[in-house]
C-alpha positions, 0 to 999 in steps of 0.5 A: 298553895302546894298543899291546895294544889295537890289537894284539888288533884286528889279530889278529881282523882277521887271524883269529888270535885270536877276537873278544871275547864280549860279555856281559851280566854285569858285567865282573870285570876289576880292570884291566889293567897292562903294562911293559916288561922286559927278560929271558929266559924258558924256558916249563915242559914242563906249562904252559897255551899260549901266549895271543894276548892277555892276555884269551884264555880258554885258550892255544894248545898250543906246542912252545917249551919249554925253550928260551930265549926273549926276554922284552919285557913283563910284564901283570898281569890280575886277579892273573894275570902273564904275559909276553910270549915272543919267539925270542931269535934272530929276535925273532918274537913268540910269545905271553904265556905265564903267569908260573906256566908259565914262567922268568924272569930279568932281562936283566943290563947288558952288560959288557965282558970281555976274556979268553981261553978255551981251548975242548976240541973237541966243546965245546957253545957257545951263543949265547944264555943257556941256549942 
C-alpha cells in the first residue's frame, strides 16, 4: 500500500494523474488490499481504460487489447479487483485494469523440457503466452 501511495504521489507530481478531490462527505472506502501475482493478462475489446491508480473515477482509452500482458499485482477496493498491466516483453507498466475487463491466468513454475519439435515453414512462433 506504501509503494502505491507514493506511486499516485509521483504521478500528479509528473502530471499523469490528477490529484485527489477533497470532499466534505464521509469516505465510503472499505479499504484497500494489494499482493503480489504472478500471471499473464489479456485486456477485452469493450472495457473501461486503464486506471493510473486504483482510486481514478474513470479509465484512460488503451489500445492494448488482446495482447498478452504481465500481470504483477492484484488490488481490491471496494469489492472492485483490478490488476496491474505491464508489456510482457519490456516490463513498462501500463496501468490497472479492471478485473471484469480482463483475462487472467496464473504464472505456472518453470519446467525443464527437452524435446524436439519439427516446425513446417510459414509456422507462427510466439515468444510469449498467447503471443
Amino acid at each position: 500500500a506504501l509503494y502505491d501511495l507514493i506511486n499516485e504521489k509521483y504521478q500528479v507530481k509528473m502530471g499523469y494523474a490528477s490529484p485527489a478531490n477533497s470532499s466534505s462527505k464521509p469516505s465510503t472506502n472499505t479499504g484497500l488490499t494489494v499482493k503480489n501475482t504472478t500471471g499473464f493478462g489479456r485486456i477485452n475489446t469493450t472495457n473501461s481504460g486503464l486506471y493510473t491508480t486504483v482510486y481514478d473515477q474513470k479509465g484512460k482509452a488503451t489500445n492494448q487489447t488482446n495482447q498478452t500482458l504481465k500481470v504483477t499485482k492484484e488490488a481490491t477496493l471496494n469489492g472492485n479487483k483490478f490488476y496491474l498491466m505491464s508489456d510482457a516483453k519490456s516490463n513498462q507498466t501500463l496501468g490497472w485494469v479492471k478485473s471484469n475487463d480482463a483475462t487472467y491466468q496464473a504464472a505456472q513454475a518453470e519446467k525443464k523440457v527437452t524435446k524436439t519439435y519439427t516446425v513446417k515453414p510459414g509456422t507462427t512462433v510466439y515468444q510469449v503466452p498467447w503471443g
